[in-house]
C-alpha positions as CSV (number, residue, x, y, z in Angstrom):
1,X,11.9,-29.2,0.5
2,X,15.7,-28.6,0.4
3,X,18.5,-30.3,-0.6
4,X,20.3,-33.4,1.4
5,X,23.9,-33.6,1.3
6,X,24.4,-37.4,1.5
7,X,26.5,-38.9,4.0
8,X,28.3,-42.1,4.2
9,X,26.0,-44.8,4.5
10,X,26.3,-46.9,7.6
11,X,29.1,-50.4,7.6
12,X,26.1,-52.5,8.2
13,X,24.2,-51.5,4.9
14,X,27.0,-51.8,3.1
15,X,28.0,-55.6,4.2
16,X,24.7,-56.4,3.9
17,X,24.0,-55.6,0.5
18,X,26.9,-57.2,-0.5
19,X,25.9,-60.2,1.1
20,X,22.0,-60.0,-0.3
21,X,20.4,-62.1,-2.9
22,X,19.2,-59.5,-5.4
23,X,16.9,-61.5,-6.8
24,X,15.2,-61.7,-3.4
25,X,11.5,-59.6,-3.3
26,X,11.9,-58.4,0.2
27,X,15.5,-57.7,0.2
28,X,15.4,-54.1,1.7
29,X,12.3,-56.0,4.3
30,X,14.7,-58.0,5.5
31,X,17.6,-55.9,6.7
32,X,17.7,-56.2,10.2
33,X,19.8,-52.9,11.0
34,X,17.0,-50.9,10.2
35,X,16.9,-48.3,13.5
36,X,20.9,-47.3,12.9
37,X,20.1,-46.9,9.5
38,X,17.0,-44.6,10.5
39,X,19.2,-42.8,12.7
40,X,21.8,-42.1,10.1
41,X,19.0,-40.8,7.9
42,X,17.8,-38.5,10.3
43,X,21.1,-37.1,11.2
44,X,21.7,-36.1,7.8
45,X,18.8,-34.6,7.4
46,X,19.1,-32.1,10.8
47,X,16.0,-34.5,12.2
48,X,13.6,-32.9,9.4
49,X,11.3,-35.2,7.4
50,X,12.8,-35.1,3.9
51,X,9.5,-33.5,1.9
52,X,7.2,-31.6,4.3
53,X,10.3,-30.3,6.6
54,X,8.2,-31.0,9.9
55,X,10.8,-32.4,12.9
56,X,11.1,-36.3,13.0
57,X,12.7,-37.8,15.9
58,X,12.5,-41.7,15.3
59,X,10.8,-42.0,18.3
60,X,7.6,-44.5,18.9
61,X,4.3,-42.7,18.2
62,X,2.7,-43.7,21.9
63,X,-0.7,-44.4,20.1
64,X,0.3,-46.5,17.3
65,X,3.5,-47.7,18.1
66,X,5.4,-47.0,15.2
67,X,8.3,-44.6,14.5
68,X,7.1,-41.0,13.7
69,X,10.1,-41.9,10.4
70,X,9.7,-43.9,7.6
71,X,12.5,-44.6,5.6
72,X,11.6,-43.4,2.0
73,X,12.7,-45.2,-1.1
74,X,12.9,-41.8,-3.5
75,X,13.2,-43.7,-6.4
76,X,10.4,-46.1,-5.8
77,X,11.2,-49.8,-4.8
78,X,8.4,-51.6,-7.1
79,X,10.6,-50.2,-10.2
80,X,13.8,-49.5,-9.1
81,X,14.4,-53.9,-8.3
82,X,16.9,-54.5,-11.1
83,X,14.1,-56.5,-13.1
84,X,13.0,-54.9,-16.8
85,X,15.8,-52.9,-17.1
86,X,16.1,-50.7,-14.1
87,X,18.9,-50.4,-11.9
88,X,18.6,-52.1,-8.4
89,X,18.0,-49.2,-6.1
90,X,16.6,-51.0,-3.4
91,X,19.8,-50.9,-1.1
92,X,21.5,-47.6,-2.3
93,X,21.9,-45.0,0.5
94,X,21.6,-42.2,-1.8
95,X,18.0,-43.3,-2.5
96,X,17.1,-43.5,0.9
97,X,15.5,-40.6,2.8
98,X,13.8,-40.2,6.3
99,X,10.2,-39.1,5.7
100,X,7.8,-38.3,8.5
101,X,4.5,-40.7,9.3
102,X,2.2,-39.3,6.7
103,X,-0.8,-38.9,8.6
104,X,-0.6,-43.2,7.9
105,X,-3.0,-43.8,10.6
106,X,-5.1,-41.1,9.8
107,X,-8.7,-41.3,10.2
108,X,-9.3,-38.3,7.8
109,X,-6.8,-39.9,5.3
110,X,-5.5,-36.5,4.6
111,X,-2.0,-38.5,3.4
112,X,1.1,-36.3,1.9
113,X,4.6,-36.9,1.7
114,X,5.9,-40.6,1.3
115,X,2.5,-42.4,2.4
116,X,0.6,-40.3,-0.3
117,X,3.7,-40.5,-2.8
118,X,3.8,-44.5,-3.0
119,X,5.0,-46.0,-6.3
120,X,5.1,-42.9,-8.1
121,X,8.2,-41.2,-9.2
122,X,8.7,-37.4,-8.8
123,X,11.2,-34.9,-10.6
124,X,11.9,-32.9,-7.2
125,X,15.1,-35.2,-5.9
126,X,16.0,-33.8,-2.5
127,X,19.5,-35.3,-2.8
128,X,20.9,-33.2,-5.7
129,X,21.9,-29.9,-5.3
130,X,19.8,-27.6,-7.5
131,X,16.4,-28.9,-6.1
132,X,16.0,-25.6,-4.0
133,X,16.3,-23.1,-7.2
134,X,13.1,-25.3,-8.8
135,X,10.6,-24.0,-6.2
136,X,9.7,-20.9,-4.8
137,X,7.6,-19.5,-1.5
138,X,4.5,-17.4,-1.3
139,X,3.5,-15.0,1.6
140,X,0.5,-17.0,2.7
141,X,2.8,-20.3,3.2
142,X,2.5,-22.4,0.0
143,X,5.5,-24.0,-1.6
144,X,5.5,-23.4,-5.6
145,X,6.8,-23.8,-8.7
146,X,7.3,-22.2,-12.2
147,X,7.6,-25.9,-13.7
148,X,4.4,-27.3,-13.6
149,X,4.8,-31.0,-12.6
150,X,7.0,-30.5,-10.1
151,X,3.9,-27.9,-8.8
152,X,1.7,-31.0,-9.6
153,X,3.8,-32.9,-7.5
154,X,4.2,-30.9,-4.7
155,X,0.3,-30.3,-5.0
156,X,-1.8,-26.9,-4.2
157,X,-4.3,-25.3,-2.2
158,X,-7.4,-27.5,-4.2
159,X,-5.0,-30.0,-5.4
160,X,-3.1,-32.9,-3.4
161,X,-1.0,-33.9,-5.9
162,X,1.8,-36.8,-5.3
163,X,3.4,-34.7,-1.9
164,X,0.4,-32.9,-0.5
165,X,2.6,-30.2,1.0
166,X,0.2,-27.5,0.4
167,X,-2.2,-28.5,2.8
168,X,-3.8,-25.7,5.1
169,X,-1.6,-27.1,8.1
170,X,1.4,-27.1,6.6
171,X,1.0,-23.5,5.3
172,X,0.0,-22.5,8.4
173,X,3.2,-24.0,10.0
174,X,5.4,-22.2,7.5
175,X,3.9,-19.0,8.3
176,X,3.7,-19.2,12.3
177,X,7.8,-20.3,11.7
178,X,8.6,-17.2,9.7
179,X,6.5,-15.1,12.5
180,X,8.2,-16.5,15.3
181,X,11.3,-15.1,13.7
182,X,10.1,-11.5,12.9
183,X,8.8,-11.4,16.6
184,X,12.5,-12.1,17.7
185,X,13.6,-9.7,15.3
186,X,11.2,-7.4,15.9
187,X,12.9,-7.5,19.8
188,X,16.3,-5.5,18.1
189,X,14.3,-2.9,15.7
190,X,10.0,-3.0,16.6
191,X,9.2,-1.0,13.4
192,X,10.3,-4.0,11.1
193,X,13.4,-1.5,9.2
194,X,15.8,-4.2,10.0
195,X,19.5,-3.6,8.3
196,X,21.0,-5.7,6.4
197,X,23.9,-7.1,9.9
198,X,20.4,-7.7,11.6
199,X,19.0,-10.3,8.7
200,X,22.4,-11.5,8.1
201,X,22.4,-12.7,11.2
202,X,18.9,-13.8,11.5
203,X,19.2,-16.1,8.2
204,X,22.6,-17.4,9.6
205,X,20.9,-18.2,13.0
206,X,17.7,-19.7,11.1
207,X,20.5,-21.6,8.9
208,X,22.2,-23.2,11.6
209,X,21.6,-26.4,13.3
210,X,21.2,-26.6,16.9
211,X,21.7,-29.5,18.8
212,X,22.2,-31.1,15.6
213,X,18.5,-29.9,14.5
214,X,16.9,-27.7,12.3
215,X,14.5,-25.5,12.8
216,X,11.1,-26.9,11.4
217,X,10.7,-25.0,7.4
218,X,13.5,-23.1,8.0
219,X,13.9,-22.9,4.3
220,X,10.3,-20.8,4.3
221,X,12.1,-18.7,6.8
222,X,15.5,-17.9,4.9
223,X,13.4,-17.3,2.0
224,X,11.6,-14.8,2.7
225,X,14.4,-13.3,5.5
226,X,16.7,-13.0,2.2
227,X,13.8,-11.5,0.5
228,X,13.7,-8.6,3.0
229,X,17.4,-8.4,3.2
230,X,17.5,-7.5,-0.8
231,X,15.0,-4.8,0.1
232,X,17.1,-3.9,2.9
233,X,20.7,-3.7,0.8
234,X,18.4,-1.6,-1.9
235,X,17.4,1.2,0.7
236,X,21.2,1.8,1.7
């Protein structure tokens, strides 16, 4: 997970939920710009699904044909609706996120991010700015914390939690992203003694969007690159 700076929402969003009846059910349902709203998501977001980090496009899945992006109410819509007390959240951009498919359609049900998440509410908010310094990375790929619901919530190697981003896929997929790195670097200095201008770089290139994307996990990646580089600056 990382954190989201928040754009401006698109013109049609906004007329619309001025124009809504907020005592309407399916209010967020029936807005009909829903693919430039998708779009703006993913933009924001360097084309990265908003809890697991894999790349989503917005493209039709060609076996189910659905969007490989759902659009993820963070605060969920059942109890954010304006009714026993709670604010109306249902239309606010900043509670809107583009999450990946979920494994939906799934015939091993092996569910995580916003399909497994459903009406429950999490701490982790990828929107506000301190969300990265809550979790931490391990060598073999998992995503952790030292607060112990958000590590329920993000779930562990026994334990799906609310997020299921501990699975053995998705820690596999962290690792083979921070290899593909080293082997790059590995290119400029094979004995792995990088100096600190050579991880410098390699975190800024890892950092960077490219053609408006970012890499898949890339936060794994600058992790444990910034890791090195401390060992790095305490050699010299």
């Amino acid at each position: 997970m990382r954190y989201i700076q928040k754009n401006q929402e698109p013109s049609s969003l906004t007329q619309y939920r001025k124009a809504a009846d907020p005592k309407s059910k399916t209010v967020f349902d029936d807005y009909p710009d829903k693919e430039p709203l998708r779009q703006s998501l993913l933009k924001e977001q360097g084309y990265l699904c908003c809890y697991c980090l894999r790349r989503v496009t917005g493209s039709l899945d060609p076996l189910t044909g659905k969007p490989d992006t759902r659009i993820e109410h963070w605060s969920p819509q059942s109890i954010y609706n304006g009714e026993k007390g709670k604010a109306d959240l249902r239309l606010s951009y900043r509670n809107l996120l583009a999450a990946c498919h979920g494994n939906e359609d799934s015939e091993s049900k092996d569910y995580h991010c916003d399909v497994l998440k459903g009406n429950q509410e999490i701490i982790l908010n990828p929107t506000q700015k301190n969300c990265e310094t809550k979790i931490y990375y391990s060598t073999s790929g998992e995503i952790c914390s030292k607060n112990p619901q958000i590590q329920q919530e993000l779930g562990t190697v026994t334990s799906k939690g609310i997020l299921n981003l501990n699975s053995q896929t998705f820690r596999e997929n962290r690792s083979a992203a921070l290899m593909a790195t080293i082997d790059k670097l590995k290119q400029q200095a094979p004995t792995g003694n990088w100096s600190s201008a050579i991880l410098k770089k390699a975190i800024q290139t890892v950092s960077q969007r490219h053609n408006n994307a970012h890499l898949e996990y890339f936060p794994y990646v600058v992790f444990h690159l910034e890791k090195r580089l401390s060992r790095a600056k305490s050699r010299n």
